[in-house]
mmCIF file as Biopython writes it, N, C-alpha, C and O atoms, coordinates in Angstrom:
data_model
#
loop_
_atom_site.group_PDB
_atom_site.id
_atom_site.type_symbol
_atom_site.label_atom_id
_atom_site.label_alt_id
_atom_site.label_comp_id
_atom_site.label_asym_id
_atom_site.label_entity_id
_atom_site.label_seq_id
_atom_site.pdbx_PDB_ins_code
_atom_site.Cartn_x
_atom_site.Cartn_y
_atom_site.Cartn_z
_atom_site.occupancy
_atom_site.B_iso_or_equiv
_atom_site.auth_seq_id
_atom_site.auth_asym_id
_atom_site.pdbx_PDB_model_num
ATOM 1   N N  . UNK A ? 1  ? -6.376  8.015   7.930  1.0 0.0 1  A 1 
ATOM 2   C CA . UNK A ? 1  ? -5.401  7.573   8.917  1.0 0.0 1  A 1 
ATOM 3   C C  . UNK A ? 1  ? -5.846  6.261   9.555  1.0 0.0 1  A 1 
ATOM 4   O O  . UNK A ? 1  ? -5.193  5.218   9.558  1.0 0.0 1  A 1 
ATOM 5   N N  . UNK A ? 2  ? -7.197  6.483   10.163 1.0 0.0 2  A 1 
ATOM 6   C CA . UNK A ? 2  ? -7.607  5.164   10.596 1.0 0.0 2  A 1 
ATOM 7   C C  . UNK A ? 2  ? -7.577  4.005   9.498  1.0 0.0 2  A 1 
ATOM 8   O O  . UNK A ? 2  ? -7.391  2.859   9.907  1.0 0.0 2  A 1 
ATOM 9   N N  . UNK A ? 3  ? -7.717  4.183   8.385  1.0 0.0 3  A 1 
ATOM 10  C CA . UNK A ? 3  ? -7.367  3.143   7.470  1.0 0.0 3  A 1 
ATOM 11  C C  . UNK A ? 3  ? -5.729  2.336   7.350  1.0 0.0 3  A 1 
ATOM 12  O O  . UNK A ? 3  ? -5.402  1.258   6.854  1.0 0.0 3  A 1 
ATOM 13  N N  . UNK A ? 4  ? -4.898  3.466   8.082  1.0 0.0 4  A 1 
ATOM 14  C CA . UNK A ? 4  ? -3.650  2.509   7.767  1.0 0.0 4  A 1 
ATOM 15  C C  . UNK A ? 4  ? -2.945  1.669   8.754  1.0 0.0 4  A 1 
ATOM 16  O O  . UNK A ? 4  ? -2.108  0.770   8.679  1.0 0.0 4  A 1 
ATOM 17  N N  . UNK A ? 5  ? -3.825  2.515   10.089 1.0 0.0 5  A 1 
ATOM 18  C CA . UNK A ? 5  ? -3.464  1.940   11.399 1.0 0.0 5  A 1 
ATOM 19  C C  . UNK A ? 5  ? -4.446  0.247   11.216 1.0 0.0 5  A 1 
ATOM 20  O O  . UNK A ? 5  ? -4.247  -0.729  11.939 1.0 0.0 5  A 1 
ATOM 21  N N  . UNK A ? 6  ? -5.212  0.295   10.363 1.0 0.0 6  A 1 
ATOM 22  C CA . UNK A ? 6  ? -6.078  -0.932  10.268 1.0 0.0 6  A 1 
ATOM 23  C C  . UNK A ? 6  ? -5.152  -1.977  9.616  1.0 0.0 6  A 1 
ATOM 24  O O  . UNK A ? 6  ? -4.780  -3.074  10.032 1.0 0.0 6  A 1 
ATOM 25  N N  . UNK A ? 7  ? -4.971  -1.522  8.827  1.0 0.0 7  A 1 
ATOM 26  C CA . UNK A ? 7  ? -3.775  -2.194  7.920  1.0 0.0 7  A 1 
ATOM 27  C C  . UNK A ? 7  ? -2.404  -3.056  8.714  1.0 0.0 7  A 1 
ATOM 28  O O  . UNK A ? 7  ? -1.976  -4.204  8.602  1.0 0.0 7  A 1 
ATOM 29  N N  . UNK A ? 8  ? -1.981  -1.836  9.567  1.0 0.0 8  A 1 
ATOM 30  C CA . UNK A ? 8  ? -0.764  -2.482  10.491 1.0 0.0 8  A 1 
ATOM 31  C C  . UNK A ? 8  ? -1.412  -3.371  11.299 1.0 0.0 8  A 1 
ATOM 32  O O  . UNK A ? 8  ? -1.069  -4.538  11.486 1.0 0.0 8  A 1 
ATOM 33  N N  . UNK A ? 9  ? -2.337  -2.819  11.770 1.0 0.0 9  A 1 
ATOM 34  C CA . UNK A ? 9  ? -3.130  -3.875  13.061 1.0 0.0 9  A 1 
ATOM 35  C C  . UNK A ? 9  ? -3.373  -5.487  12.693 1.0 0.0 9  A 1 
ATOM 36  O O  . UNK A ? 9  ? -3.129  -6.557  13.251 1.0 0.0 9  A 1 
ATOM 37  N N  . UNK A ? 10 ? -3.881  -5.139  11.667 1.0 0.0 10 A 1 
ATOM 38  C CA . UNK A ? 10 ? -4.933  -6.634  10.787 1.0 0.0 10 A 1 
ATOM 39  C C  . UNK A ? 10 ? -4.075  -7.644  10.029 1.0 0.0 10 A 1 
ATOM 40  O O  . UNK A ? 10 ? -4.348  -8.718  9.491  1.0 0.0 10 A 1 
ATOM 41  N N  . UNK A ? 11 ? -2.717  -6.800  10.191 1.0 0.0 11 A 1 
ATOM 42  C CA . UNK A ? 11 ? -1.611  -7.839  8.417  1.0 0.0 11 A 1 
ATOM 43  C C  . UNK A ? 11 ? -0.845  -8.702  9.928  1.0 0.0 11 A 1 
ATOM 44  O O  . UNK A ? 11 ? -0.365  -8.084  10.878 1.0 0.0 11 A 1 
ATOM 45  N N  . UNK A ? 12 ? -0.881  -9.675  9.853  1.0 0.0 12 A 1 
ATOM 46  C CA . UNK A ? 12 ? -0.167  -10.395 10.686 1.0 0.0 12 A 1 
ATOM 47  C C  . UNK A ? 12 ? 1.359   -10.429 10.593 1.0 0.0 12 A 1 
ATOM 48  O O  . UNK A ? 12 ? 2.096   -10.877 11.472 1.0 0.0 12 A 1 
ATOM 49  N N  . UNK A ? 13 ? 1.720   -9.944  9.518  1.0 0.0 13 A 1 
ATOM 50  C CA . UNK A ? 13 ? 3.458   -9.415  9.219  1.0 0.0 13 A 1 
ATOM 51  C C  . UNK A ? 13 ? 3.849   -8.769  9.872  1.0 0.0 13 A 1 
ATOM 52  O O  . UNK A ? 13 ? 4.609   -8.875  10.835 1.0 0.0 13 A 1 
ATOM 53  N N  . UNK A ? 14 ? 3.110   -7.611  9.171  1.0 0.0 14 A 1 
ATOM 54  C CA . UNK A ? 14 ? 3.125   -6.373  9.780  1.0 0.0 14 A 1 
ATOM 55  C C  . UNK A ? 14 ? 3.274   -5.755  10.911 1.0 0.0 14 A 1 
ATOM 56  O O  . UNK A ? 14 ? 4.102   -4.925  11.288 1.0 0.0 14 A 1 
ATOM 57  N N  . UNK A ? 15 ? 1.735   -6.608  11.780 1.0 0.0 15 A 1 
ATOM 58  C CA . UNK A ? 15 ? 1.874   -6.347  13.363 1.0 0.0 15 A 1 
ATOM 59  C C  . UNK A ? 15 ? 3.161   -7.339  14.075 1.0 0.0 15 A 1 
ATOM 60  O O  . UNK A ? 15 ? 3.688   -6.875  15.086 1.0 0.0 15 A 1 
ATOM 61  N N  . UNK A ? 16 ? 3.631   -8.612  13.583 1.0 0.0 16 A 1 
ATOM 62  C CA . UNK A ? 16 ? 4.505   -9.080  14.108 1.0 0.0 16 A 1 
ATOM 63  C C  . UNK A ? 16 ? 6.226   -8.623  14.323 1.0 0.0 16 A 1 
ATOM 64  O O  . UNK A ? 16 ? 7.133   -9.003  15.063 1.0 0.0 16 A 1 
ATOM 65  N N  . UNK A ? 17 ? 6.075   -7.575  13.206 1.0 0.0 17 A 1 
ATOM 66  C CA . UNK A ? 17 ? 7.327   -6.924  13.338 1.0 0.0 17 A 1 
ATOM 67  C C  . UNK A ? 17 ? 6.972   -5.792  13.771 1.0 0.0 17 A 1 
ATOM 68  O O  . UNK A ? 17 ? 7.892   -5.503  14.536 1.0 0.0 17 A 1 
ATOM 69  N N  . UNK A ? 18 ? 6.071   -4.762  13.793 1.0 0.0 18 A 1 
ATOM 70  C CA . UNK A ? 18 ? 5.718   -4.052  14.642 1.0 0.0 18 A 1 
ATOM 71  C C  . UNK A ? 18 ? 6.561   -4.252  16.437 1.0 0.0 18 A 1 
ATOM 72  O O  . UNK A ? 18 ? 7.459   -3.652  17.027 1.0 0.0 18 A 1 
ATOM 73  N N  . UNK A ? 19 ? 5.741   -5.313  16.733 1.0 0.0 19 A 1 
ATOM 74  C CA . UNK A ? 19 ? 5.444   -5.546  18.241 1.0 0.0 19 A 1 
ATOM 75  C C  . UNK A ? 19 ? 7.189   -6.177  18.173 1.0 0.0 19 A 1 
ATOM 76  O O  . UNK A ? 19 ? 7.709   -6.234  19.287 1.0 0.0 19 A 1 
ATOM 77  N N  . UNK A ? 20 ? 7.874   -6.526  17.270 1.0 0.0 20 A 1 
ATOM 78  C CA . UNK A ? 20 ? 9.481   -7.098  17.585 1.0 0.0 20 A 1 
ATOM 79  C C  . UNK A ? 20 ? 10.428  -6.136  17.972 1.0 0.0 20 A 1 
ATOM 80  O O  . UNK A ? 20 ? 11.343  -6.179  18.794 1.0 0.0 20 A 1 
ATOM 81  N N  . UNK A ? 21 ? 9.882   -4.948  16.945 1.0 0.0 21 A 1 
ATOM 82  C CA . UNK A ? 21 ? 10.352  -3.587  17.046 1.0 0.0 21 A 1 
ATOM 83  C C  . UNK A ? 21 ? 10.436  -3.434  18.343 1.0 0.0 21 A 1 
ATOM 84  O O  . UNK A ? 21 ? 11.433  -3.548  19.055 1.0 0.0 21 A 1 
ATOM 85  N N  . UNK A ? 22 ? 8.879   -3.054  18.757 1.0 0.0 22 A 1 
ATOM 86  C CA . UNK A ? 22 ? 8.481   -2.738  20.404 1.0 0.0 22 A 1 
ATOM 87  C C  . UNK A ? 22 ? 8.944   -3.065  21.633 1.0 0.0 22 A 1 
ATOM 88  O O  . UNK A ? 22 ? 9.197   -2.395  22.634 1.0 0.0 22 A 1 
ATOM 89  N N  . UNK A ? 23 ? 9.042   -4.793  21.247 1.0 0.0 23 A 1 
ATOM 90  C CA . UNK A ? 23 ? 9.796   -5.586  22.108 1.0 0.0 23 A 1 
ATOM 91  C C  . UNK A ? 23 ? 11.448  -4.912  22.608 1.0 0.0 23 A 1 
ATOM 92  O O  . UNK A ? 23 ? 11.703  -4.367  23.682 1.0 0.0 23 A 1 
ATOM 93  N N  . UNK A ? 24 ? 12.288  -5.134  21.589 1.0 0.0 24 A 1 
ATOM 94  C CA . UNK A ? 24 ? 13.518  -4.760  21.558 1.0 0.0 24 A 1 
ATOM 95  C C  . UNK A ? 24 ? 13.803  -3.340  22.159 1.0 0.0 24 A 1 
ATOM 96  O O  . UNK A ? 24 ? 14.600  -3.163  23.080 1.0 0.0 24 A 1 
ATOM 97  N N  . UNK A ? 25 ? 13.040  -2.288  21.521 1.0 0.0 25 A 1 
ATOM 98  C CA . UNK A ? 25 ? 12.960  -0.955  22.463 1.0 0.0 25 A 1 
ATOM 99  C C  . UNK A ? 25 ? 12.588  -1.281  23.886 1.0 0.0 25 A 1 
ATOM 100 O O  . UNK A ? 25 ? 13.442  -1.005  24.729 1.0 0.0 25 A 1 
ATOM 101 N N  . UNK A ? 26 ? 11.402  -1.847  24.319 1.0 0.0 26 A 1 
ATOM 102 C CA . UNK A ? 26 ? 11.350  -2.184  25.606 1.0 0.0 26 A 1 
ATOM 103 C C  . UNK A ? 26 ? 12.050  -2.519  26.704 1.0 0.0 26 A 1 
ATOM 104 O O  . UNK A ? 26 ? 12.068  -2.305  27.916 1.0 0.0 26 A 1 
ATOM 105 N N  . UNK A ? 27 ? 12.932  -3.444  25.411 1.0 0.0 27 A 1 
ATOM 106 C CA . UNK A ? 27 ? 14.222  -4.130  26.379 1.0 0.0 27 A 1 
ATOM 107 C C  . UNK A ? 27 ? 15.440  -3.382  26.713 1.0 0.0 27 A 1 
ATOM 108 O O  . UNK A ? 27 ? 16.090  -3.601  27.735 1.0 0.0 27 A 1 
ATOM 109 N N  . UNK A ? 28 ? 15.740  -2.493  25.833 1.0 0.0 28 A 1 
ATOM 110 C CA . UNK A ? 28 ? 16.681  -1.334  25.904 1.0 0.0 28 A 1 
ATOM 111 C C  . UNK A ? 28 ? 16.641  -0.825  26.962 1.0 0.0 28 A 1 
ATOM 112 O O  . UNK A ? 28 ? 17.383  -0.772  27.943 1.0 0.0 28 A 1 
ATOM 113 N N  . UNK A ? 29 ? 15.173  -0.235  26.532 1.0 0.0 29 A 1 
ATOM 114 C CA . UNK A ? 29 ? 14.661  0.584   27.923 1.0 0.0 29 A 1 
ATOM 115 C C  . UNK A ? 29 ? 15.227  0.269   29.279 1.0 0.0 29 A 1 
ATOM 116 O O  . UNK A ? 29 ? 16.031  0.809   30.039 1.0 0.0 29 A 1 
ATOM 117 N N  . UNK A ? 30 ? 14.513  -0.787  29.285 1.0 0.0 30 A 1 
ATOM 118 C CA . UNK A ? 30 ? 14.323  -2.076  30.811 1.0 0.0 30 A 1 
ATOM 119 C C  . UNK A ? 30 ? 16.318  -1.604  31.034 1.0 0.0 30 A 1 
ATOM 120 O O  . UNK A ? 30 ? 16.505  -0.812  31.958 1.0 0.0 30 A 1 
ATOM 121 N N  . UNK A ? 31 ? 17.087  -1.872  30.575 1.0 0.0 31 A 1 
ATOM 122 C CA . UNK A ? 31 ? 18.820  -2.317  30.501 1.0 0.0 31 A 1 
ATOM 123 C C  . UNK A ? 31 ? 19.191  -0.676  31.030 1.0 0.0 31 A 1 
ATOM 124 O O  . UNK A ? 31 ? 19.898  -0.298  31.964 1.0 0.0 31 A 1 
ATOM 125 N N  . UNK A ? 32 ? 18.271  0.223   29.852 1.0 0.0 32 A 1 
ATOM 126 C CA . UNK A ? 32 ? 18.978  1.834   30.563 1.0 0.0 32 A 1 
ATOM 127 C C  . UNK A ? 32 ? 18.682  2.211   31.860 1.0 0.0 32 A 1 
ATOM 128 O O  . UNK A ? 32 ? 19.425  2.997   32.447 1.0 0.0 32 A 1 
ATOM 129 N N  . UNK A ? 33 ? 17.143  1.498   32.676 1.0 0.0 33 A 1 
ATOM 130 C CA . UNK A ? 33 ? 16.817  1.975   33.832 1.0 0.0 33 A 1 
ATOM 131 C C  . UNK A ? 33 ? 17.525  1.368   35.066 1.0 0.0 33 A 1 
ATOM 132 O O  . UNK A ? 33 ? 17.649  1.997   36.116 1.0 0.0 33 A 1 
ATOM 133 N N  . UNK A ? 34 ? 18.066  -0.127  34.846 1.0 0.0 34 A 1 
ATOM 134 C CA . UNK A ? 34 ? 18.656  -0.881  35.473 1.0 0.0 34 A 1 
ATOM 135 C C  . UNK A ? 34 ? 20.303  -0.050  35.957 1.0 0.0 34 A 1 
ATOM 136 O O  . UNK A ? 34 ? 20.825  0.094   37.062 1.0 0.0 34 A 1 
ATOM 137 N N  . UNK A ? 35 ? 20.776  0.394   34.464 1.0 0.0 35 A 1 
ATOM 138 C CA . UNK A ? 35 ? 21.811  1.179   34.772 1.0 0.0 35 A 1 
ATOM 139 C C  . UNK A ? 35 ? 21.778  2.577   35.047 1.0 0.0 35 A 1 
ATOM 140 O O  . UNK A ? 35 ? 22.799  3.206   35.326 1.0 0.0 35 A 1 
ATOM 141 N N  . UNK A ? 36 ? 20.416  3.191   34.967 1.0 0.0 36 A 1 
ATOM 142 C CA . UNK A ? 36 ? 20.189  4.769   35.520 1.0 0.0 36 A 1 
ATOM 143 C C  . UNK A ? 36 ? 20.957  4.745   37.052 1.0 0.0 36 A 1 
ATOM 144 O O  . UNK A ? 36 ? 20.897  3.871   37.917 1.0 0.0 36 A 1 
ATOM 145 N N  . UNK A ? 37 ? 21.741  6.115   37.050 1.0 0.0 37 A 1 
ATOM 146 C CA . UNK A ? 37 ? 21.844  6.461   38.435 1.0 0.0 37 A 1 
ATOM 147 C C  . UNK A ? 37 ? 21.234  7.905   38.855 1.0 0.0 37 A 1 
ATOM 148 O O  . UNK A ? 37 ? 21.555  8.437   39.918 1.0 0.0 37 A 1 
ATOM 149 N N  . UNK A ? 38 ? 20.327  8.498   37.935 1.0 0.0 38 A 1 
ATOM 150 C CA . UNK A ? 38 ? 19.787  9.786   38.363 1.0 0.0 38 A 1 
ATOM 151 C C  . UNK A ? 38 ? 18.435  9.704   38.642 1.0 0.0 38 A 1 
ATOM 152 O O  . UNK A ? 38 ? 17.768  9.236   37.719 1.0 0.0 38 A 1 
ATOM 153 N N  . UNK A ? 39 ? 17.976  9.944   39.404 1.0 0.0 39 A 1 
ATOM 154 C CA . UNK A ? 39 ? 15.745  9.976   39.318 1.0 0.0 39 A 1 
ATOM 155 C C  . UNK A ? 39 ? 15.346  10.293  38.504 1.0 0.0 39 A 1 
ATOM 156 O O  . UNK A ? 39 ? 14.277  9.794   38.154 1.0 0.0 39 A 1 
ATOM 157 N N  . UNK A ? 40 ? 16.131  11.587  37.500 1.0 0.0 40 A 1 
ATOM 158 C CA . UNK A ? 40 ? 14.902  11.950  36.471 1.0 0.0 40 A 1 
ATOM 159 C C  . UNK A ? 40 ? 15.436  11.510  35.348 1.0 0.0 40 A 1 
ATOM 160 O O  . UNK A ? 40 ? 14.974  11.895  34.274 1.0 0.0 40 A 1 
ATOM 161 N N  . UNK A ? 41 ? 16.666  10.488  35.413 1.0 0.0 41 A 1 
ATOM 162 C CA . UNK A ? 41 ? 16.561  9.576   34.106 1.0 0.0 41 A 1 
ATOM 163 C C  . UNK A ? 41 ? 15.622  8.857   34.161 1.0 0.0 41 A 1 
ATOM 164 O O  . UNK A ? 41 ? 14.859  8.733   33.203 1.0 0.0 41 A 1 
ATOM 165 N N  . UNK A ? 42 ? 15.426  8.069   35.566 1.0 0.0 42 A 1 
ATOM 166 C CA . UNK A ? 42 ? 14.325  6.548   35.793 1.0 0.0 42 A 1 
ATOM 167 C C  . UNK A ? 42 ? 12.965  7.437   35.532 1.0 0.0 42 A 1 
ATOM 168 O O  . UNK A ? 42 ? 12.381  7.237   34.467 1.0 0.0 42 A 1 
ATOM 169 N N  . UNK A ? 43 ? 12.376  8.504   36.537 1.0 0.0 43 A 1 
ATOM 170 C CA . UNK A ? 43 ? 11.523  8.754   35.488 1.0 0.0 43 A 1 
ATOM 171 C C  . UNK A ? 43 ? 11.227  9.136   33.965 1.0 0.0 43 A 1 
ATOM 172 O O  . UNK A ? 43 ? 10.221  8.798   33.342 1.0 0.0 43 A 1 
ATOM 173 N N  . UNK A ? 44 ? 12.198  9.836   33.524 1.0 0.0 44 A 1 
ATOM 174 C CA . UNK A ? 44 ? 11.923  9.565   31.925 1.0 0.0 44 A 1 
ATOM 175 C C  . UNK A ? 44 ? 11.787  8.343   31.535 1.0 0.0 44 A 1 
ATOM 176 O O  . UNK A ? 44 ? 10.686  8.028   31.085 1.0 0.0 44 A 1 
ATOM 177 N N  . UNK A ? 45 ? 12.924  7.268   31.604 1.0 0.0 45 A 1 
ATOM 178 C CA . UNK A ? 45 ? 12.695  6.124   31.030 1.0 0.0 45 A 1 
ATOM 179 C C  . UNK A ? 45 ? 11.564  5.549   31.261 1.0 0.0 45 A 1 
ATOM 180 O O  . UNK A ? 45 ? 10.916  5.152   30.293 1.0 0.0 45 A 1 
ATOM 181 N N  . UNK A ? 46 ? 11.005  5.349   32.735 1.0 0.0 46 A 1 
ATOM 182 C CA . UNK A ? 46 ? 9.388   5.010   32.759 1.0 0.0 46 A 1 
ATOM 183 C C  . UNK A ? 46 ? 8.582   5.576   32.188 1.0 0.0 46 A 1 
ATOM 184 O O  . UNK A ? 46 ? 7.643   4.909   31.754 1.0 0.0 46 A 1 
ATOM 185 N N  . UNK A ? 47 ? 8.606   7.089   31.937 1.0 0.0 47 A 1 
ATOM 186 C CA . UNK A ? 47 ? 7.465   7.738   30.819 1.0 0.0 47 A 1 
ATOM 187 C C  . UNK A ? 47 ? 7.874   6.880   29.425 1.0 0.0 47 A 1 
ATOM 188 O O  . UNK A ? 47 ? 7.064   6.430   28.614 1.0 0.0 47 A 1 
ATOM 189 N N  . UNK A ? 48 ? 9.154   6.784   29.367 1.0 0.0 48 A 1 
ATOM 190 C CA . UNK A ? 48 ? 9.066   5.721   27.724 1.0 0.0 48 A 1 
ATOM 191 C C  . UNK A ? 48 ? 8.797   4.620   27.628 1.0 0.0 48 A 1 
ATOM 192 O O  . UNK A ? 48 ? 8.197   4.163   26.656 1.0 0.0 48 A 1 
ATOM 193 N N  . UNK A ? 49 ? 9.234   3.856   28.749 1.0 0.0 49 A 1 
ATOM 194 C CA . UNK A ? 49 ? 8.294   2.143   28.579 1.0 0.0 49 A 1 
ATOM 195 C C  . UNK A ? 49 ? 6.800   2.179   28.563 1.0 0.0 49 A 1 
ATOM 196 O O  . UNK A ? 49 ? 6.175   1.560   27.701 1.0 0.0 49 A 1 
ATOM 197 N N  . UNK A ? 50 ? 6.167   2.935   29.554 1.0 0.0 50 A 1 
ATOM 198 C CA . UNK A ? 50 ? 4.642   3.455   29.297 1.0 0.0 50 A 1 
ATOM 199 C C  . UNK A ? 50 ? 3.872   3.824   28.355 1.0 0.0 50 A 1 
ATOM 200 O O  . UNK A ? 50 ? 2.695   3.521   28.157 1.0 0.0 50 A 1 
ATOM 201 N N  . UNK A ? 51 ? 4.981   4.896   27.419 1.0 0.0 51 A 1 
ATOM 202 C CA . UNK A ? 51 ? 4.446   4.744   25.929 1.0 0.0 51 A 1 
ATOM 203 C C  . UNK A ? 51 ? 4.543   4.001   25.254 1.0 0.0 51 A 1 
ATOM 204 O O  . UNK A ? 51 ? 3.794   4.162   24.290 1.0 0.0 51 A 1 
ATOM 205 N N  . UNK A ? 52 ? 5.381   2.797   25.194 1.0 0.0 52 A 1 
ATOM 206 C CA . UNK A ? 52 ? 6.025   1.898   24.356 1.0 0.0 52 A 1 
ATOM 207 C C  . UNK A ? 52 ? 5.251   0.661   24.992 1.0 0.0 52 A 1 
ATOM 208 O O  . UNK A ? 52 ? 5.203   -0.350  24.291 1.0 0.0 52 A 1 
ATOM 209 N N  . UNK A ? 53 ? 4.609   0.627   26.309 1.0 0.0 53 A 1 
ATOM 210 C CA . UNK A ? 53 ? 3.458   -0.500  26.432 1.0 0.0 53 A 1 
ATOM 211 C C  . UNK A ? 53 ? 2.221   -0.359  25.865 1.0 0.0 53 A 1 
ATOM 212 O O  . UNK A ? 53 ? 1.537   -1.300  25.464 1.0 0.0 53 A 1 
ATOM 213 N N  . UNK A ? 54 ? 1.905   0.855   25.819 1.0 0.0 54 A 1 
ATOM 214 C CA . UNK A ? 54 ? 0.823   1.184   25.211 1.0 0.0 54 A 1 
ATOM 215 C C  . UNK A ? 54 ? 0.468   1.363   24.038 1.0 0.0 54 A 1 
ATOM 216 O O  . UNK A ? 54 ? -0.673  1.515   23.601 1.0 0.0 54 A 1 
ATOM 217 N N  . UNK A ? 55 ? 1.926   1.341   23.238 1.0 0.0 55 A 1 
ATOM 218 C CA . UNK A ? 55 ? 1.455   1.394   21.195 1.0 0.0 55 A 1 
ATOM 219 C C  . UNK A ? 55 ? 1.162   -0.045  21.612 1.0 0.0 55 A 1 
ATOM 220 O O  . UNK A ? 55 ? -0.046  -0.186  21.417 1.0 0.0 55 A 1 
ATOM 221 N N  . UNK A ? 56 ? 1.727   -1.314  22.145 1.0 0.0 56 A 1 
ATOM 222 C CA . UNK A ? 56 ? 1.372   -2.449  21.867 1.0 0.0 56 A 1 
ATOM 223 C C  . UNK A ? 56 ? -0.018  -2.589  22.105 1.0 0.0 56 A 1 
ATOM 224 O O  . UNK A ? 56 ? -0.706  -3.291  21.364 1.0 0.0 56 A 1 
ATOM 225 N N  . UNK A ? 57 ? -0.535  -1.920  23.174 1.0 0.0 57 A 1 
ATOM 226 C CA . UNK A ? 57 ? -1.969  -2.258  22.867 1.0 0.0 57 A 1 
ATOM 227 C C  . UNK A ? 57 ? -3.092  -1.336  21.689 1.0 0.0 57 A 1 
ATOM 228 O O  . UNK A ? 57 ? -4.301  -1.506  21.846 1.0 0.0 57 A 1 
ATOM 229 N N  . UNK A ? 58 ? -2.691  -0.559  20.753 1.0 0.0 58 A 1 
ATOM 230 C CA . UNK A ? 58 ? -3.050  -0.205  19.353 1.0 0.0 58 A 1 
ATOM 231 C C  . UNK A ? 58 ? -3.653  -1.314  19.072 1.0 0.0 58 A 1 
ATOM 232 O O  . UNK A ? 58 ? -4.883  -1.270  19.024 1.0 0.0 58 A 1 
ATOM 233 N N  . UNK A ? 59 ? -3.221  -2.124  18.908 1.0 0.0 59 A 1 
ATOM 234 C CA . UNK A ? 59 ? -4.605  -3.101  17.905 1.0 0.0 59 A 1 
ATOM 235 C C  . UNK A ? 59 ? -5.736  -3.520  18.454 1.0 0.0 59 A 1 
ATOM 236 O O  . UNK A ? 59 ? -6.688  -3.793  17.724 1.0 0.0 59 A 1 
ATOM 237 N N  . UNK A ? 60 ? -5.832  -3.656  19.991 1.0 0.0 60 A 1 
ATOM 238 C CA . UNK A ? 60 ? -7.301  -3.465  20.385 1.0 0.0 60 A 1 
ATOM 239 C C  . UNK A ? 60 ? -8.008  -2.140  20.460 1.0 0.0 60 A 1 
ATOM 240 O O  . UNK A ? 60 ? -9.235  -2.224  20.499 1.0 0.0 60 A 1 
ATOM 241 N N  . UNK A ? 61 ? -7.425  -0.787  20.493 1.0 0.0 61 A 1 
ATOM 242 C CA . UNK A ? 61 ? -7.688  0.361   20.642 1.0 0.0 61 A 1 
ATOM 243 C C  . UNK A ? 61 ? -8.671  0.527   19.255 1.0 0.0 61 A 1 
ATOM 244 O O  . UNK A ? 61 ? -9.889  0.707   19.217 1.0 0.0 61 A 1 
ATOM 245 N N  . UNK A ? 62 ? -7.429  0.368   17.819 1.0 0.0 62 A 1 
ATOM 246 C CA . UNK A ? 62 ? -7.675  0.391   16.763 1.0 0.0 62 A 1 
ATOM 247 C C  . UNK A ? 62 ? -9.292  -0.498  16.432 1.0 0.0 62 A 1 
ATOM 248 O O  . UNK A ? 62 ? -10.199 0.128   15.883 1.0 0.0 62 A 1 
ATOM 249 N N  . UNK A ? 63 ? -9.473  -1.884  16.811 1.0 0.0 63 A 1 
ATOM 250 C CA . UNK A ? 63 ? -10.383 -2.362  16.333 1.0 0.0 63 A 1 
ATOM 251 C C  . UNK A ? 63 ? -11.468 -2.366  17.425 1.0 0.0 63 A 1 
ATOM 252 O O  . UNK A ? 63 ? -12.342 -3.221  17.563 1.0 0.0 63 A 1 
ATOM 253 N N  . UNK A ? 64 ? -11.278 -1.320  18.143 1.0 0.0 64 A 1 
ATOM 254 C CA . UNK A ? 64 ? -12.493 -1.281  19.235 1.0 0.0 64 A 1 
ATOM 255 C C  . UNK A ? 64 ? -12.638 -2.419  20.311 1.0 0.0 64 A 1 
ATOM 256 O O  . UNK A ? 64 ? -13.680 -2.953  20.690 1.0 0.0 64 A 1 
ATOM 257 N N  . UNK A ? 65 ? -11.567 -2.622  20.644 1.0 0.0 65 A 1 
ATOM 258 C CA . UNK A ? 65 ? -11.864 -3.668  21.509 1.0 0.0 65 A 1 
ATOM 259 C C  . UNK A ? 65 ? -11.415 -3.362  23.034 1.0 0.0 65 A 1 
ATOM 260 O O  . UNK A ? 65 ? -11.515 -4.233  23.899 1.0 0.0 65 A 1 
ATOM 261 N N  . UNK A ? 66 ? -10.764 -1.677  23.388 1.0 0.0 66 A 1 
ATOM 262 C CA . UNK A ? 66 ? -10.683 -1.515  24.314 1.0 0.0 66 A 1 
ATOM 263 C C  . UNK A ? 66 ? -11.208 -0.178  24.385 1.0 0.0 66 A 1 
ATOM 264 O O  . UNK A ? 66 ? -11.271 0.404   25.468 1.0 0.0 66 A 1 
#
């Protein structure tokens, strides 16, 4: 497993569409919380930008750098 997460991390393609992916979900996100009118939508949606900030940092995780 750690071999393929190396792979995504290290291919500069790869991670660049990765993180475009990420981006775009992020932004979704960001647009659904803006228009949330319930609390425990805004907190869900913050539990999902939180996860979705944090795959972006995978490639320092991955190569030991955090």
């Amino acid at each position: 497993m750690q071999g393929v997460l190396k792979k995504l991390v290290n291919d500069k393609a790869l991670w660049d569409a990765y993180t475009e992916f990420l981006d775009d979900k992020i932004h979704k996100a960001h647009v659904r919380l803006e228009q949330a009118t319930q609390v425990d939508a805004m907190h869900r949606i913050q539990g999902e930008l939180s996860a979705l900030r944090r795959l972006k940092l995978m490639r320092e995780e991955v190569n030991g750098q955090h």
